[in-house]
C-alpha positions as CSV (number, residue, x, y, z in Angstrom):
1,X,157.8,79.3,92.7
2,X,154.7,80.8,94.2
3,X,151.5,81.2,92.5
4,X,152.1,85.2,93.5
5,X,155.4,85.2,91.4
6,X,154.0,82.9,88.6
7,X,151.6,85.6,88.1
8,X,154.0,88.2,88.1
9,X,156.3,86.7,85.7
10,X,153.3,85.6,83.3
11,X,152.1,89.6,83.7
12,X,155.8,90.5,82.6
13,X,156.0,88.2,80.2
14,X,152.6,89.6,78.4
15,X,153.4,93.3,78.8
16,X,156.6,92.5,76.7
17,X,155.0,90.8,74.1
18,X,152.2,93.1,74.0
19,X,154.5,96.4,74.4
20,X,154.1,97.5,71.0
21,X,150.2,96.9,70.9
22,X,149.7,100.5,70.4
23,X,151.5,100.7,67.3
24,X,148.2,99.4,65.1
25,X,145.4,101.1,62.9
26,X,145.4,104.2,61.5
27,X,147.8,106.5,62.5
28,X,148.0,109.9,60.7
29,X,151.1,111.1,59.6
30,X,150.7,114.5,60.4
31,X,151.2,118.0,58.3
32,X,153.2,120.9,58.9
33,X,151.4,123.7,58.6
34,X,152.9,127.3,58.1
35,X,151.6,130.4,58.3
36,X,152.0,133.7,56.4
37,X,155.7,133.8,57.6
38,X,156.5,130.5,56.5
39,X,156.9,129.5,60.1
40,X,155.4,126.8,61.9
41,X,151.9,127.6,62.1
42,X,151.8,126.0,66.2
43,X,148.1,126.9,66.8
44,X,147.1,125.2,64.0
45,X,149.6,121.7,64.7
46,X,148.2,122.0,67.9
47,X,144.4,121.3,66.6
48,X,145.3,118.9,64.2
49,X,147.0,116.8,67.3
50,X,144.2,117.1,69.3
51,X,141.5,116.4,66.4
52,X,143.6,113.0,65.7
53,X,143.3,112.2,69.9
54,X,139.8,112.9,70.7
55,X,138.6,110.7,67.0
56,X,140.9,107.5,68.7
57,X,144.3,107.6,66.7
58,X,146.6,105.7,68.8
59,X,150.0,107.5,68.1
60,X,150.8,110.6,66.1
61,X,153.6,111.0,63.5
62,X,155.4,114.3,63.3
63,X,158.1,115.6,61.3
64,X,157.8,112.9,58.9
65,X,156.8,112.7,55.2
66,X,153.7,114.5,55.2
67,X,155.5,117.0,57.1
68,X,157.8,117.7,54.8
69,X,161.0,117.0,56.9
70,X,163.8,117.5,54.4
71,X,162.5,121.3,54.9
72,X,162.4,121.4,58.4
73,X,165.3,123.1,60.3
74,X,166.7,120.8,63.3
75,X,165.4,123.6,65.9
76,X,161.6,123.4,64.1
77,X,161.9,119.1,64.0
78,X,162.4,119.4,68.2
79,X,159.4,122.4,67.9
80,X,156.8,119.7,66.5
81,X,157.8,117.2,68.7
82,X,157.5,119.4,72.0
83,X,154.3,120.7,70.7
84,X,152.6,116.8,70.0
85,X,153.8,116.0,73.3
86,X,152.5,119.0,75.1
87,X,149.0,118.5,73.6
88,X,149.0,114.7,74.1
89,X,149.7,114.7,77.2
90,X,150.3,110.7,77.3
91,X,147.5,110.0,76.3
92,X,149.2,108.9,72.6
93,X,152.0,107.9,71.6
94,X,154.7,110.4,69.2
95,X,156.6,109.2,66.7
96,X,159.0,111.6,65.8
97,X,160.1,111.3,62.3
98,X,164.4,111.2,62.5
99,X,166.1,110.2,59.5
100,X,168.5,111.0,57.7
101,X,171.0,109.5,54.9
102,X,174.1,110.4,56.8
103,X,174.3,108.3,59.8
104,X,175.5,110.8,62.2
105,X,172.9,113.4,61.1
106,X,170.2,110.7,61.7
107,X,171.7,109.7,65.7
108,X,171.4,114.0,65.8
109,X,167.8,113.8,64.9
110,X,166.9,111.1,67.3
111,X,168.5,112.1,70.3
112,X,167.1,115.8,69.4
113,X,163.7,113.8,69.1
114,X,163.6,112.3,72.6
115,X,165.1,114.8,74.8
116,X,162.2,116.5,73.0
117,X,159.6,114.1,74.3
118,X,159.1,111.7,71.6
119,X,158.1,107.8,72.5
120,X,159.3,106.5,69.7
121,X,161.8,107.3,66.1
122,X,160.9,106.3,62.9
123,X,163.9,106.2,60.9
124,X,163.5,106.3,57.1
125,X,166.7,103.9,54.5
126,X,169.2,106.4,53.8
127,X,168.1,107.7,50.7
128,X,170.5,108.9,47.6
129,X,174.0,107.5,48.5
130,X,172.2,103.7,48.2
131,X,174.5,102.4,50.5
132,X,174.6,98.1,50.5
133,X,172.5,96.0,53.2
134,X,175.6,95.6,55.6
135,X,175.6,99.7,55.6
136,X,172.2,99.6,56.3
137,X,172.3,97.7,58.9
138,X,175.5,99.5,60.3
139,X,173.1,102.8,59.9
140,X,170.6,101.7,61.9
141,X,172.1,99.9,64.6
142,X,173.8,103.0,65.2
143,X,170.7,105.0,65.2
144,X,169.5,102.6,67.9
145,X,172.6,102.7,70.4
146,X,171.8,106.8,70.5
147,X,168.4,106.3,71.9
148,X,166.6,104.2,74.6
149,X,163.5,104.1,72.6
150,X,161.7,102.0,70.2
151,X,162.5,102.8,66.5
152,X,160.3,102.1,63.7
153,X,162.0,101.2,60.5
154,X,160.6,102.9,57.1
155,X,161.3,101.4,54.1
156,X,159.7,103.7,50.9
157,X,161.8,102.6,48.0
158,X,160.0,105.4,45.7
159,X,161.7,107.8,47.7
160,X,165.0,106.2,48.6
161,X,165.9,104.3,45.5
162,X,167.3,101.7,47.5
163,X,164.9,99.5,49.6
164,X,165.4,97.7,52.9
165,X,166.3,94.0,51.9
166,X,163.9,91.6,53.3
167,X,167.0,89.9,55.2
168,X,168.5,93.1,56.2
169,X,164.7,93.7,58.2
170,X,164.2,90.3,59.6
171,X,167.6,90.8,60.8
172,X,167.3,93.6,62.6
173,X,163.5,93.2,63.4
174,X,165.3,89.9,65.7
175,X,166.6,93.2,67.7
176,X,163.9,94.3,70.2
177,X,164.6,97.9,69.8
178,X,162.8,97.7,66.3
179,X,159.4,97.2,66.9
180,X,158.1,98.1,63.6
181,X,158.2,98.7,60.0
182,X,156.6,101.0,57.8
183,X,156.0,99.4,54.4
184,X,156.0,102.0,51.8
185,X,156.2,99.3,49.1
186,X,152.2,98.7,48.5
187,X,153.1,94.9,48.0
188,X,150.4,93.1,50.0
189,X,152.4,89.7,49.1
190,X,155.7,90.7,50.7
191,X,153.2,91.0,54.1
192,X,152.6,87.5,53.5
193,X,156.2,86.3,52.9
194,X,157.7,88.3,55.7
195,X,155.0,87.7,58.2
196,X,155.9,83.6,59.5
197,X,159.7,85.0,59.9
198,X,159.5,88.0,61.9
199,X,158.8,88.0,65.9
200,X,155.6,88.1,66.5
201,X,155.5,91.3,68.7
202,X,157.2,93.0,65.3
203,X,154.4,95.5,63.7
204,X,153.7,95.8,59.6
205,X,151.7,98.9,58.8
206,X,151.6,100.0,55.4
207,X,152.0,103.4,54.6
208,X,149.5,102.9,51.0
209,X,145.5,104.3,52.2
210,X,144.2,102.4,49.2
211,X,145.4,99.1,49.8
212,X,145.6,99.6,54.0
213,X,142.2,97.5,54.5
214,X,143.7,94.2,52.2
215,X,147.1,94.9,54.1
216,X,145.1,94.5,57.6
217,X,143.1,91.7,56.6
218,X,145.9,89.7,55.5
219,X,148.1,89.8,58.8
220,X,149.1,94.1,59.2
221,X,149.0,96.1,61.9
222,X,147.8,98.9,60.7
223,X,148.8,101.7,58.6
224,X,150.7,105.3,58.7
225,X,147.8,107.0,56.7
226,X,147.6,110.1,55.0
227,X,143.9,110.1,54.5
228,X,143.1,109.9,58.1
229,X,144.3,113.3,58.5
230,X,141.1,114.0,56.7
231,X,138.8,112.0,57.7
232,X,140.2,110.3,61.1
233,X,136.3,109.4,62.0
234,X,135.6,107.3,59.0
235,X,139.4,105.8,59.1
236,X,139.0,104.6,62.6
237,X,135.5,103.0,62.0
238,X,137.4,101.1,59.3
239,X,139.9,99.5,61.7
240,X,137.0,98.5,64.2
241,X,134.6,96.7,61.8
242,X,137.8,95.0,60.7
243,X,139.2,94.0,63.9
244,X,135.7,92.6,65.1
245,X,135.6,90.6,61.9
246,X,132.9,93.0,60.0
247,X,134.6,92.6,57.0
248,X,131.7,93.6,54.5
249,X,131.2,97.0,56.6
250,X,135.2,97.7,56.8
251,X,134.9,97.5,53.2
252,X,132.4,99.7,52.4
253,X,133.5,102.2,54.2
254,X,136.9,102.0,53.2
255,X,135.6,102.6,49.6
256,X,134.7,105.9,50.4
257,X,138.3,106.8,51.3
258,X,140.0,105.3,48.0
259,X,139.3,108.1,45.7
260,X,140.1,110.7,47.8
261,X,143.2,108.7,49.0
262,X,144.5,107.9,45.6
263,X,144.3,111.8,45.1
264,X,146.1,112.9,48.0
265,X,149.0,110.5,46.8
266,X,149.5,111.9,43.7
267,X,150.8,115.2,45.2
268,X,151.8,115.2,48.6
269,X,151.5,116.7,50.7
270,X,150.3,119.6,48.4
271,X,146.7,118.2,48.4
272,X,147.0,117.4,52.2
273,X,147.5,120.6,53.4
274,X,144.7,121.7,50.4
275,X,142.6,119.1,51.8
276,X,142.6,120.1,55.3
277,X,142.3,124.4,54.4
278,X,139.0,123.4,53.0
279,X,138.0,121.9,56.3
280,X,139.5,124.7,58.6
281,X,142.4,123.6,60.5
282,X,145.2,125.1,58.7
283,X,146.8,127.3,55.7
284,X,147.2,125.2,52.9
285,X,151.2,126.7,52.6
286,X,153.9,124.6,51.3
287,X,157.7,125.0,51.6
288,X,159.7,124.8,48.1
289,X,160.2,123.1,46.1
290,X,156.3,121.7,47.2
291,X,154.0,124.2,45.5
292,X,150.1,124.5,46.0
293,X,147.9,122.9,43.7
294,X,146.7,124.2,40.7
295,X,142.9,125.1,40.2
296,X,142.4,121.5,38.3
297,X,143.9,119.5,41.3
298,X,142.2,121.8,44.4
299,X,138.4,120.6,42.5
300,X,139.4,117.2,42.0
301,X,140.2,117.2,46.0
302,X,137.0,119.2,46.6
303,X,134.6,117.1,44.8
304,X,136.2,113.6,46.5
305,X,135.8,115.2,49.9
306,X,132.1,115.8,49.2
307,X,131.7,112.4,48.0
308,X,132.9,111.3,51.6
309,X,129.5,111.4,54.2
310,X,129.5,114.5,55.7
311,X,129.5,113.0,59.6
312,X,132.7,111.6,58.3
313,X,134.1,115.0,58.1
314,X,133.9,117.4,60.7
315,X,135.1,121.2,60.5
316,X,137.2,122.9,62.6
317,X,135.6,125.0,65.0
């Protein structure tokens, strides 16, 4: 072989390994915000894409949790997702959020999702009908042979009832089509047990703000953040100290974003959208059966945002 085509297959060889290197720190899983009509508010989605861009995110999530998916219409998923794309411009990667607990709904979403412009699906365990680890599989496989692109698992047993089985993910995560899992178990430990036995190209990212800086610094990726939606300045100078081994500063600053973090958990995405009116990028509206916060709540979210540094949180303009 000569030296010309060593190099080539060596290049090849790293740009596989390294194809989902994107998929790490804080990457904000984004709101839907509605207007007065209880549409899609598509100025305002468009800002909050943009906002996420010029602080450094390096993919967007839309139509996912925060954006309270089991609301959206299939016509308004494909909206978001055309929207993200249009404003990125390739600059970022979009996730497009495509799950479902019937399987053939779910291959609907995902094909909807990338004829819509979406680089990658993030496909949530059927949730409900707790359907055994060889159904789970079965699901997902199938949601894969729909779509040529990457799919990130999301296992978030408090929402599901049944989580993904460690075996049932390490099989699976031995596919190269899954490039990723969202960990919505909070469970630094299963990080550690899980991370000698997957592939090393496979991402962890938690989906838990407060614990996102322990779940980095033991072997994660990165995490699908809530909080970063509010403060996407302060949550990338977080994953920078960290990666160039400033572990006191990450620290520090990641302190300031567990309060307000912890509070934005407690009633999502209520105190998201609240979170974000305050700052001027969108209507804090909700779709039932997610109400707005009462008084209590909105001053408890209020007073943790000005507890945050103020050049950690800029206003819309």
């Amino acid at each position: 072989m000569t030296l010309k085509a060593t190099a080539q297959v060596i290049a090849t060889t790293v740009a596989k390994a390294d194809s989902a290197a994107w998929l790490s720190g804080f990457i904000p899983d984004l709101p839907t915000p509605f207007n007065h009509q209880d549409k899609i508010d598509t100025e305002a989605f468009g800002r909050l894409c943009e906002r996420q861009i010029a602080a450094g995110a390096s993919a967007l999530v839309v139509g996912e949790t925060a954006g309270e998916n089991a609301t959206l219409e299939p016509a308004e998923r494909a909206e978001l997702v055309r929207i993200a794309a249009s404003v990125a411009r390739k600059r970022v990667r979009i996730i497009a959020g495509a799950g479902s607990n019937a399987t053939e709904r779910a291959v609907t979403f995902t094909r909807a999702a990338e004829a819509a412009g979406a680089d990658a699906i993030m496909s949530v365990v059927p949730y409900y009908n707790k359907p055994m680890p060889q159904g789970m599989a079965a699901h997902f496989r199938a949601v894969a042979a729909a779509t040529a692109l990457p799919i990130i698992l999301h296992d978030v047993s408090a929402r599901t009832v049944k989580g993904l089985a460690d075996e049932t993910l390490l099989e699976l995560a031995h596919t190269p089509r899954f490039i990723g899992l969202r960990d919505g178990s909070g469970d630094v430990a299963r990080l550690r047990r899980l991370r000698p036995r997957l592939p090393a190209t496979f991402r962890m990212l938690t989906s838990d703000d407060t614990v996102s800086l322990a779940y980095m610094a033991a072997g994660g990726d990165g995490c699908i953040s809530q909080v970063s939606n509010v403060a996407p300045d302060l949550c990338v100078a977080v994953a920078r100290h960290l990666r160039e081994g400033r572990l006191y500063q990450a620290r520090e600053l990641h302190q300031r974003l567990v309060p307000l973090a912890t509070l934005l958990e407690r009633e999502h995405p209520a105190a998201l959208k609240f979170a974000l009116a305050l700052l001027g990028f969108m209507q804090p509206a909700t779709r039932l059966p997610i109400v707005q916060l009462d008084g209590a709540a909105k001053a408890e979210i209020a007073q943790a945002m000005t507890d945050i540094a103020d050049e950690y949180l800029a206003v819309a303009r």
